[in-house]
C-alpha angles and dihedrals in degrees: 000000000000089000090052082053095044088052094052095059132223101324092069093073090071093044087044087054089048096050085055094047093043084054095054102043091054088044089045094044091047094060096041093048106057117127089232084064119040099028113014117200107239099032095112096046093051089048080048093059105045085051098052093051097043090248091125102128131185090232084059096056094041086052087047087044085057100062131058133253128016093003096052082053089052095044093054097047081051097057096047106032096100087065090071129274093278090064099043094052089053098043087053090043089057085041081054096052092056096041081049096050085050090050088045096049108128102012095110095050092047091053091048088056090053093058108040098042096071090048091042077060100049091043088057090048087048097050086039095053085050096059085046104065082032087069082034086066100043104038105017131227103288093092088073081167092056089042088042087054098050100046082053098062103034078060091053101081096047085065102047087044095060082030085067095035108048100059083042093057096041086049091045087055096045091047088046093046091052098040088054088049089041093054095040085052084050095048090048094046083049091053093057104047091049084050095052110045097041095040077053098053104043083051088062087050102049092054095046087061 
């Protein structure tokens, strides 16, 4: 491994660090972005049914508050749901902004990596193919080893450059894909909730009128 980066020249140092980096931001995502996590399954019903039997506890929100994702949302609608449906929906819509800047983290970075790597790559082919005709002056074309060897490694890191960016775009579409169908779970479970509670409680209203 550290010979095929020595071949490639200087250039493969960056692309080595980007690989790396690439590596960590797909482990990383994949842990953050795991449905348990951000959106548990049963977390509205549980928040239902607290509800619904009057077991809905400050502790509880502040516990929910605590946490990322869904249950920050949640937490933040309950705090403020006394103050009328409009408010809540804007306090948990604010909630939402923050929980969808944590599920975005690195995703700029990751994309970034998919586009520099392959011209990280071309830059080094190109840098390579210059001290090749460079030897081609001074020595002529009749060492083809020599001229084999160094087309070899000025190609080297073209490779290791789409070698990087390819897995880091596939990975910057898939995260992309499952954080659009994550925030569009968490709006429909919001909308819920909000629905719920204050139907519920105009319900009541209305009958105690």
């Amino acid at each position: 491994m550290l010979t095929f980066i020595q071949t490639g020249g200087f250039f493969m140092w960056p692309l080595l660090a980007c690989s790396i980096l690439t590596l960590a931001i797909i482990i990383e995502r994949f842990w953050v972005l795991r449905k348990s996590r951000v959106a548990p399954q049963n977390l509205l019903l549980d928040v239902m049914s607290r509800l619904r039997d009057d077991r809905m506890s400050l502790d509880y929100i502040r516990s929910m508050q605590a946490t990322t994702g869904l249950s920050f949302i949640f937490a933040a609608g309950l705090l403020n749901s006394k103050h009328g449906r409009a408010t809540m929906k804007e306090s948990m819509q604010e909630a939402a902004g923050h929980v969808i800047h944590d599920l975005e983290r690195f995703m700029s970075s990751l994309g970034t990596i998919a586009a520099i790597s392959p011209l990280l790559g071309l830059l080094g082919t190109v840098v390579g193919m210059i001290k090749v005709f460079s030897v081609l002056m001074e020595q002529g074309a009749g060492n083809t080893a020599l001229l084999a060897g160094g087309i070899s490694e000025a190609l080297l890191t073209t490779a290791a450059g789409l070698g990087v960016a390819i897995p880091a775009l596939i990975f910057h579409r898939y995260f992309s894909r499952k954080i659009d169908e994550v925030v569009v779970s968490m709006e429909q479970q919001s909308t819920k909730l909000v629905d719920a509670l204050h139907n519920d409680r105009e319900t009541k209203a209305g009958v105690g009128q």
